[in-house]
N, C-alpha and C positions, 0 to 999 in steps of 0.2 A: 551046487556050490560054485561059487564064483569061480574056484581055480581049478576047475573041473571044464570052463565053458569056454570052448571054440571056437571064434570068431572070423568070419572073412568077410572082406569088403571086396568088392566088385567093383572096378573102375578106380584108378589111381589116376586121377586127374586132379586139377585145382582144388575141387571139395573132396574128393575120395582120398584120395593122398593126406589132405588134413582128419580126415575123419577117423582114417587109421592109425594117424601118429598119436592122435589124442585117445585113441586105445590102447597102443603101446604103452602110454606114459601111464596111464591107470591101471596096469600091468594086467591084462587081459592077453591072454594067447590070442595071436592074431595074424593070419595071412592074407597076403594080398594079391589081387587078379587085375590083371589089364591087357587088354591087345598089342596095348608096345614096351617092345622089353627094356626101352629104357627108362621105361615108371617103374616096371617091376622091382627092376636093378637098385632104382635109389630106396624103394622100399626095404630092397634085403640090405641095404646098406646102413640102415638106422635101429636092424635088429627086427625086421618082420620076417616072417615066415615067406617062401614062395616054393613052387612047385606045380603039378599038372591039378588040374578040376579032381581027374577021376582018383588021384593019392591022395587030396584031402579034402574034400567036398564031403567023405563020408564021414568023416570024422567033426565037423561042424553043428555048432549049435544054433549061430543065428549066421544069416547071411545079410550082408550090407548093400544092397544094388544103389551105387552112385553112377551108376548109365545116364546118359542126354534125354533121352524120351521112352515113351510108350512101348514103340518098336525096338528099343534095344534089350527094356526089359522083357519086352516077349520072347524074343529070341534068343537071350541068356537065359531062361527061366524055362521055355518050352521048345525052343528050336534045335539048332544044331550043335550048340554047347548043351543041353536037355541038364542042368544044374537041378531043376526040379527031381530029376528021374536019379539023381545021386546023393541028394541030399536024405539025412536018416528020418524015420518018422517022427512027428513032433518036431522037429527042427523049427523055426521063427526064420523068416523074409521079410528084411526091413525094404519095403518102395521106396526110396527115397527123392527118384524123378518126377518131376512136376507132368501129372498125366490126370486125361479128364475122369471125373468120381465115378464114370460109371464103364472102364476101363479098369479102376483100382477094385470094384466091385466082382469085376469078372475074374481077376488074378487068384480075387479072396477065393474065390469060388472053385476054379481047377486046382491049386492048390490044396484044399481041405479036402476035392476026391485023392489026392497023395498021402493024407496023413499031417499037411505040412497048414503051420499058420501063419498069417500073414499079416503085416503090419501096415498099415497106410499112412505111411511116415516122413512125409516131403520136408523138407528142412528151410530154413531160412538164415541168411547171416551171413554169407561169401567166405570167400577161402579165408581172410584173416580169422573169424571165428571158429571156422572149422579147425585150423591149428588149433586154437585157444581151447577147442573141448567146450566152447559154447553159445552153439548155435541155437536158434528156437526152432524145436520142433511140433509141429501138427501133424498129431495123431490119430487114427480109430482104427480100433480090431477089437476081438476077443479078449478079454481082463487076461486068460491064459497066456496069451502073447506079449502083452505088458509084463504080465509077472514074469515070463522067461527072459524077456528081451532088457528086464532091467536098468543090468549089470551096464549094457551097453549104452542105454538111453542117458543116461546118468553120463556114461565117460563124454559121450559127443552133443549134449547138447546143458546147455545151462536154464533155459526151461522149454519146459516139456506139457504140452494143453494135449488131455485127452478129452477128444472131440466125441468120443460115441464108443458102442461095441460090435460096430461093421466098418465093413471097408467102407471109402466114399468121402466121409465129411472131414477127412484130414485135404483128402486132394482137393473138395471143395472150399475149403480155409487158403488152402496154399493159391487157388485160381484167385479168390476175394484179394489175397495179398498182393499176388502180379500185376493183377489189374493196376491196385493203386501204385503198384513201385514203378511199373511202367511208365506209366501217365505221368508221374512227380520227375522222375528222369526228363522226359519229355518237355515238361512244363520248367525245368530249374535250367536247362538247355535253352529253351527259349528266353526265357526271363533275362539269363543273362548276355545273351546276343543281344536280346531287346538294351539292355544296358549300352551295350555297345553304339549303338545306331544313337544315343544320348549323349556320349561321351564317357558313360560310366565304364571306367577299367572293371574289369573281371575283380580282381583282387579287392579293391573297392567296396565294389557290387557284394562279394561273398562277406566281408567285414561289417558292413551294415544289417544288411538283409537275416542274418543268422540272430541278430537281435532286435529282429522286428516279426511280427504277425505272420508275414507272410514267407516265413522260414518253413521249413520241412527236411526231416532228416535225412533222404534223398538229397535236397537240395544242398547241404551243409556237407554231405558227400561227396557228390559227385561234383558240386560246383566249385570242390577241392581241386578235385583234377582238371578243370576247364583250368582254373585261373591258374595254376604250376603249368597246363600244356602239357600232363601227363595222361597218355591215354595208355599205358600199361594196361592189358586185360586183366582187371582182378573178376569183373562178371562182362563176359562180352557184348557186342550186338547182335550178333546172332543168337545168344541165350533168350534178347526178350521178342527177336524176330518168332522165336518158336514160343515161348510160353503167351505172347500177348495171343499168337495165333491160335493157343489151345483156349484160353480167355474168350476169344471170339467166336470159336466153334463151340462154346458152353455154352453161351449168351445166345447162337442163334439159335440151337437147340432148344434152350424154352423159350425162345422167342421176348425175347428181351432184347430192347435197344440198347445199343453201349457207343454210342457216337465218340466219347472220348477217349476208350481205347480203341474204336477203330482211328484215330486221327494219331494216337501217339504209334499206333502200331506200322502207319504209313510214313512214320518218320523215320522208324529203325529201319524199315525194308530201304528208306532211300539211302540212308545210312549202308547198307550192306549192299546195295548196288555201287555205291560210290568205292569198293573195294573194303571197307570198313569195318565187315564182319567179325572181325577177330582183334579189334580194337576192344579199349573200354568199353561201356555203353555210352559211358561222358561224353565220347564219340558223335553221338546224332547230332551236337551243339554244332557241327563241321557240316552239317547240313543245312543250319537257321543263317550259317556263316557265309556258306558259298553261296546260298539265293540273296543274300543281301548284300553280296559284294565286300564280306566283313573280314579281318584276320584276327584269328583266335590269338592269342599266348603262345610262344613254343613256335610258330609257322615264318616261311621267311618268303 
């Protein structure tokens, strides 16, 4: 029963913080975890639950891992927090880090010798949709882990593609999607410095271009924030520093060329060399900027 099931989310950052409020709001018992107490704090401040791993991790039904990558979910799950080793049998483990499919494969797998199933559940849509309750998620596990995990897929995301009944081909949807949101960042980045070097104003440039062909929702996003000169982090550069990078280490693995995500991925790392990392992504346009001698929006 729904008002039976126990919820914790794992990392209260930009998407975990929203992913737990929009459980809140669809009245789901819910606690929240983070290494710094002052995510914790705004959590228990909006009416969630908080406390130690080992007081209510046994009491949990499904667990939300909104961690950075691979290795944090490792180490939440099997390390020195050992969340696996406290969690009850049957319990549900949403993945929701963007990590490579045959890494989600392995989780699936030391998990089920616990008792515990796993979801391979990466999400898309950034922290505004995560408030909102509706993110897109891609999925694959066991139908048993859909059918427990529900209650919860339902609060935090507004649609939901079940990809398969293993782990794996959620994380391999979520890699296919980085690839392109990288690259479209990348590409509406340059497109509009290229404007620049023309005369075309940013503002302009996004006015036009959003109803024309060579628009893209990426483009019509982020090319939002170039032309305001608002590089507020809603998804940083260092987010696609790391996924384009896990994208690449997919691709080299089957030996597949990816020439344009390696070209958008050496945009963002210059990006995060130039101090950037925790900008927007919007961000890397401040790269097409400074090798062309150009001033963005916003700069003096």
């Amino acid at each position: 029963m729904t008002q039976d099931l126990k919820v914790g989310v794992f990392g209260l950052g930009s998407m975990g913080s929203g992913i737990a409020a929009s459980l809140l709001r669809a009245g789901l018992d819910t606690a929240g975890f983070d290494v710094a107490e002052e995510a914790v704090a705004r959590f228990a401040a909006v009416g969630g639950r908080t406390g130690t791993l080992e007081a209510l991790a046994p009491s949990l039904s499904v667990a939300v891992i909104v961690v950075v990558n691979a290795a944090q979910t490792e180490d939440l799950l099997f390390g020195a927090s050992a969340l696996a080793g406290l969690l009850p049998r049957s319990a549900v483990v949403l993945g929701c880090a963007t990590v490579p499919p045959e890494t989600a494969r392995t989780f699936e797998a030391r998990l089920a010798e616990r008792g515990l199933l796993y979801l391979d559940a990466p999400i898309s849509g950034g922290s505004a949709k995560a408030a909102e309750g509706a993110l897109t998620l891609m999925a694959s596990g066991a139908p048993a882990a859909f059918e427990a995990a529900q209650p919860v897929l339902s609060a935090m995301a507004a649609k939901i593609f079940t990809l398969g009944d293993a782990a794996g081909a959620g994380s391999a949807m979520k890699a296919v999607n980085q690839m392109l949101a990288g690259i479209h960042i990348a590409a509406a980045a340059e497109a509009m410095t290229f404007g620049l070097t023309q005369g075309v104003a940013p503002d302009r440039c996004l006015e036009v271009i959003t109803q024309c062909a060579g628009t893209s929702w990426m483009f019509e996003n982020r090319g939002a924030h170039i032309a305001a000169g608002d590089y507020t982090a809603r998804s940083a550069v260092d987010i696609f520093v790391k996924d384009l990078g896990i994208v690449s280490d997919i691709a080299r693995v089957a030996r597949f060329a990816a020439p344009l995500t390696a070209t958008a991925l050496q945009q963002f790392l210059a990006a995060a060399g130039m101090g950037l990392g925790r900008e927007d992504d919007a961000a890397v346009a401040k790269v097409y900027a400074r090798n062309a001698g150009l001033r963005l929006p916003g700069e003096t």
